[in-house]
DSSP file (Angstrom, degrees, kcal/mol; ACC not computed):
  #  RESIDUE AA STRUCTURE BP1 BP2  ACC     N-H-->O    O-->H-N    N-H-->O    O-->H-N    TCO  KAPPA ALPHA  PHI   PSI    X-CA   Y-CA   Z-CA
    1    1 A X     >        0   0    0      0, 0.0     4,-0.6     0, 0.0    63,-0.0   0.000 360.0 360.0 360.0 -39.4  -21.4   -6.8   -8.9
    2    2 A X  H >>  +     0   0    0      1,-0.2     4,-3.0     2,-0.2     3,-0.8   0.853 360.0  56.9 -71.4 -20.4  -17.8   -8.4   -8.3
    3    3 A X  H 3> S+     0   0    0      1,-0.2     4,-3.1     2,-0.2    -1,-0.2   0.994 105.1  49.7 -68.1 -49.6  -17.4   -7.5  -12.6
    4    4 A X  H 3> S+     0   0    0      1,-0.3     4,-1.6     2,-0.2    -1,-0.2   0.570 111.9  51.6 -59.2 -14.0  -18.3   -3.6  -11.9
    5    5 A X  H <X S+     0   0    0     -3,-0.8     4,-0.9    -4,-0.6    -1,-0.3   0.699 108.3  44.9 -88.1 -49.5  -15.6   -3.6   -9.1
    6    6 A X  H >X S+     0   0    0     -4,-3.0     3,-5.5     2,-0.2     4,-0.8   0.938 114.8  54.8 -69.9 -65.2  -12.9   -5.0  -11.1
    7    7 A X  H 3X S+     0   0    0     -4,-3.1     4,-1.1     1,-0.2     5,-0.3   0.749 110.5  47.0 -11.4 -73.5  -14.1   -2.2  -14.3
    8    8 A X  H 3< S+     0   0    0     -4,-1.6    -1,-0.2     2,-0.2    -2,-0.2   0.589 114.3  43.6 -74.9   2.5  -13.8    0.5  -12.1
    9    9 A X  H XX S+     0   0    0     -3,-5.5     3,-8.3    -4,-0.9     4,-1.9   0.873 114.5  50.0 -78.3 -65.3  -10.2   -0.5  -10.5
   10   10 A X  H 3X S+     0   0    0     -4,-0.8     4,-0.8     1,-0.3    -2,-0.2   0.452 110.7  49.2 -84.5  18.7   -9.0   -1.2  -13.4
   11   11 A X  H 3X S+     0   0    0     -4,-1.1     4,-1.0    -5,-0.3    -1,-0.3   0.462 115.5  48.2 -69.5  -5.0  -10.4    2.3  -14.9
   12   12 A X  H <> S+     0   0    0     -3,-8.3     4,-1.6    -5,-0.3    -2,-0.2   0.707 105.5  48.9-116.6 -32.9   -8.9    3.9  -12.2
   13   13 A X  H  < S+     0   0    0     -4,-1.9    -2,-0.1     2,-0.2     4,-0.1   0.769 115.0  52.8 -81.5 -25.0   -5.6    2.2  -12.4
   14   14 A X  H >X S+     0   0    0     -4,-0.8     3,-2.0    -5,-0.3     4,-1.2   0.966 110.2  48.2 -64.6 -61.5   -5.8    3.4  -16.7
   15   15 A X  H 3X S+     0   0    0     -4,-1.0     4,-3.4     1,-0.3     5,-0.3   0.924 115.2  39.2 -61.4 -37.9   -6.5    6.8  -15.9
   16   16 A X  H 3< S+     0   0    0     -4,-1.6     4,-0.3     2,-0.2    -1,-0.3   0.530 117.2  53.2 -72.0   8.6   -3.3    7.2  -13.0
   17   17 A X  H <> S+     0   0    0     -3,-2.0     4,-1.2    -4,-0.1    -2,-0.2   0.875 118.0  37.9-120.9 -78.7   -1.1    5.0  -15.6
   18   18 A X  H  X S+     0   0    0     -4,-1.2     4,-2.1     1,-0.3     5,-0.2   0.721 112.6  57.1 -65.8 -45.3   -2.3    8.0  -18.5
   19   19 A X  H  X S+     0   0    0     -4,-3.4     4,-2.2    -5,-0.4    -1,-0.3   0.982 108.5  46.1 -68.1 -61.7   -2.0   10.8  -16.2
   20   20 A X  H  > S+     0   0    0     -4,-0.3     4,-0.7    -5,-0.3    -2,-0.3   0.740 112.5  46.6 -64.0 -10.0    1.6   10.0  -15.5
   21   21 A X  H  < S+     0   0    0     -4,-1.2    -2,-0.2     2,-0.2    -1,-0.2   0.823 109.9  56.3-103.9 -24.3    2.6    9.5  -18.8
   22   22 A X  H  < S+     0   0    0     -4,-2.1     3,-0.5     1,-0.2    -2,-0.2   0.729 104.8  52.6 -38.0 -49.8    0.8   12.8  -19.9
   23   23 A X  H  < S+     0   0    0     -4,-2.2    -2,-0.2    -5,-0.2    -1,-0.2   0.894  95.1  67.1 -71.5 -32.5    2.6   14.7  -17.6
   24   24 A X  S  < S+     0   0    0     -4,-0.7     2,-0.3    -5,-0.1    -1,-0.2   0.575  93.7  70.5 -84.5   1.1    6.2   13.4  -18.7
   25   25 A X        +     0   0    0     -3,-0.5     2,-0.2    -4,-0.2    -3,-0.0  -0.654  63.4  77.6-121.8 151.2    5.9   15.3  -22.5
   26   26 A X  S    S-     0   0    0     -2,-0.3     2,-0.1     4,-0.0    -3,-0.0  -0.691  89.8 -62.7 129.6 175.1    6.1   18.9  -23.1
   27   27 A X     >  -     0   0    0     -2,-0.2     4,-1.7     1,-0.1     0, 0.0  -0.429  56.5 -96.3 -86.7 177.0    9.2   21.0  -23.2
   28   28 A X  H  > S+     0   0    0      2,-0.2     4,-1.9     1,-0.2     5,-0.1   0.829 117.0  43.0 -61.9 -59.6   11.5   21.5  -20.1
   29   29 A X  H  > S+     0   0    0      1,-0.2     4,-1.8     2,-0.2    -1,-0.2   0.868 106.8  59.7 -64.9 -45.6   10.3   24.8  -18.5
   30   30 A X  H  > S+     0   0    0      2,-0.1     4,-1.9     3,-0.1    -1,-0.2   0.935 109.9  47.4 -61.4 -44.5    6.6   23.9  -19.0
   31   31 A X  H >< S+     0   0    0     -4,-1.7     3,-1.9     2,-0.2    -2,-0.2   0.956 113.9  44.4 -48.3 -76.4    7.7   20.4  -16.3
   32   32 A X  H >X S+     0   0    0     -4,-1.9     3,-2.4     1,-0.2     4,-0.5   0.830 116.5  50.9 -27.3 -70.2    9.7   22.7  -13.5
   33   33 A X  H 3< S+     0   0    0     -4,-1.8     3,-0.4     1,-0.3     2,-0.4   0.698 114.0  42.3 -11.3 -68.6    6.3   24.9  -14.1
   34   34 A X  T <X S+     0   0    0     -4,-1.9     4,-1.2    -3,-1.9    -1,-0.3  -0.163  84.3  96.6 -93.1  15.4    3.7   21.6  -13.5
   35   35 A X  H <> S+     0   0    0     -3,-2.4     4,-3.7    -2,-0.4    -1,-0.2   0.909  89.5  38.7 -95.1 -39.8    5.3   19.9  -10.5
   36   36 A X  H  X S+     0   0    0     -4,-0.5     4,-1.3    -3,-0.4    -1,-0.2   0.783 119.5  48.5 -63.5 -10.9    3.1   21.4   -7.8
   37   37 A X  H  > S+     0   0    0      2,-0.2     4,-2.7     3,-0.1    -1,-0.2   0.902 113.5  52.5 -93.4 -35.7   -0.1   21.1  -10.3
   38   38 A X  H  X S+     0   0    0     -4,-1.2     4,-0.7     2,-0.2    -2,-0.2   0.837 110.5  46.5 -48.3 -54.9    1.2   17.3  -10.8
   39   39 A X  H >< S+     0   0    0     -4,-3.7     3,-0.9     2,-0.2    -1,-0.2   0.919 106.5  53.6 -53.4 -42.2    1.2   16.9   -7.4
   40   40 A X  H >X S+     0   0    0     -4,-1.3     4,-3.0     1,-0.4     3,-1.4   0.889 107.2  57.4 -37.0 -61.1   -2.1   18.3   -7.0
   41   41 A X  H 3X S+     0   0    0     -4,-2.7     4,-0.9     1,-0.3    -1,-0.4   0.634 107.7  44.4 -70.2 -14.9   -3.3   15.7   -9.6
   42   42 A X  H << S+     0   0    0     -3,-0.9    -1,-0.3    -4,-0.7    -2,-0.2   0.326 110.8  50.7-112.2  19.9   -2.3   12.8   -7.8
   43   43 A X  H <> S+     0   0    0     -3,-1.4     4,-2.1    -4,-0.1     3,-0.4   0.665 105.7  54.6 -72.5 -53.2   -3.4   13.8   -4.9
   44   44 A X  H  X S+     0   0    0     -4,-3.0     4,-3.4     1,-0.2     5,-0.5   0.989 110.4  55.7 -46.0 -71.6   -7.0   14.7   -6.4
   45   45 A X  H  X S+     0   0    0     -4,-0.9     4,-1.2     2,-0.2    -1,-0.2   0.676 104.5  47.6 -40.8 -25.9   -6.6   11.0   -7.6
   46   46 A X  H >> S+     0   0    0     -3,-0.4     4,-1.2     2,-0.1     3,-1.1   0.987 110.8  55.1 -60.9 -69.6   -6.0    9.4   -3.9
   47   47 A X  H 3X S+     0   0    0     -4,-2.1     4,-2.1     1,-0.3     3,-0.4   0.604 114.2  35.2 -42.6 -65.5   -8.8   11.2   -2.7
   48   48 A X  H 3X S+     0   0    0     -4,-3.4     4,-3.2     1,-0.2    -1,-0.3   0.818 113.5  62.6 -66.1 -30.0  -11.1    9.9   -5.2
   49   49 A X  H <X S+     0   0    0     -4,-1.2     4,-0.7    -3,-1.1    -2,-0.3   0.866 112.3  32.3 -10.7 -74.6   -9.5    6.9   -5.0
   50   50 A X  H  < S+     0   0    0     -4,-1.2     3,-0.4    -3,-0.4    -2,-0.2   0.848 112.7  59.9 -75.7 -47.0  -10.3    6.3   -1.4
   51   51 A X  H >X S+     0   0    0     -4,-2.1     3,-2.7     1,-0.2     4,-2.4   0.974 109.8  51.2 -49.4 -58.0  -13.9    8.2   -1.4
   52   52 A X  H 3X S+     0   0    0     -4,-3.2     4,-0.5     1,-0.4    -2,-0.2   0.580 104.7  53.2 -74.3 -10.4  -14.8    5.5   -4.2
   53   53 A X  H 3< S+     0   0    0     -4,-0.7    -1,-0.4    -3,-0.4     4,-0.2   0.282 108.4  47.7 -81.8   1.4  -13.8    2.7   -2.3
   54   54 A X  H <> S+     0   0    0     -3,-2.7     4,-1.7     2,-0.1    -2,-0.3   0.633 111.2  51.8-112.7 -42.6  -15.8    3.6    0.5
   55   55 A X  H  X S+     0   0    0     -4,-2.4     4,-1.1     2,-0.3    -2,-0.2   0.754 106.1  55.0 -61.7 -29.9  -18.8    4.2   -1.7
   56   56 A X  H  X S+     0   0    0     -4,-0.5     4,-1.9    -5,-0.2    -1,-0.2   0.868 108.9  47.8-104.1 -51.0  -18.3    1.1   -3.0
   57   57 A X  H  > S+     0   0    0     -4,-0.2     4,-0.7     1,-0.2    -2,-0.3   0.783 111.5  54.4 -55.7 -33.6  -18.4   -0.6    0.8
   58   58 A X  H  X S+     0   0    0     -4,-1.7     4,-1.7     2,-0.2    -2,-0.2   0.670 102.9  45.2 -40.7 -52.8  -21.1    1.1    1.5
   59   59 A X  H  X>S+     0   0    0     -4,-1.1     4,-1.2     2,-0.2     5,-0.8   0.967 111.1  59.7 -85.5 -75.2  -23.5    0.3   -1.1
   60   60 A X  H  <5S+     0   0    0     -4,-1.9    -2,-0.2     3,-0.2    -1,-0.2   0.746 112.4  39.1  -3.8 -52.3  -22.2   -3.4   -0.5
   61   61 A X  H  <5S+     0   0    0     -4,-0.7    -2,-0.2     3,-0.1    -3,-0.2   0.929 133.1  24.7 -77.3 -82.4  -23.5   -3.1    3.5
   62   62 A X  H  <5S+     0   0    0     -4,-1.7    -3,-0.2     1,-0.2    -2,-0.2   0.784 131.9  26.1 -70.1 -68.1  -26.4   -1.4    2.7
   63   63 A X  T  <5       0   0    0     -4,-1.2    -3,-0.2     1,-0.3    -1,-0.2   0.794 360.0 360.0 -85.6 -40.8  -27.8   -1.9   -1.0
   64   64 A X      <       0   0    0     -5,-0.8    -1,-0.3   -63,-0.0    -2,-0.1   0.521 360.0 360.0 -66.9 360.0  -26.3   -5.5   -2.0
């Protein structure tokens, strides 16, 4: 159980690592353009962030 916990941080710490380095390419106008959708996206990523860490406590109390 503890192995599937470390995976999924550290899947979750590749994807926000890839996401930010995704965003930095592209030409100049397309960035100004992308900051509020950028935000958006790392917001989306707390969220889930935080929902999956609670899921993850959860099934621990309950299921484990």
């Amino acid at each position: 159980m503890s192995l599937a916990i470390v995976l999924i941080i550290i899947l979750v710490i590749i994807a926000g690592v890839s996401t930010l380095l995704l965003t930095g390419k592209g030409d100049e106008d397309y960035r100004n353009k992308t900051s509020r959708n950028t935000m958006n996206l790392s917001l989306i990523y707390l969220v889930v962030l935080v929902l999956s860490f609670m899921a993850v406590g959860v099934y621990i109390k309950w299921f484990a």
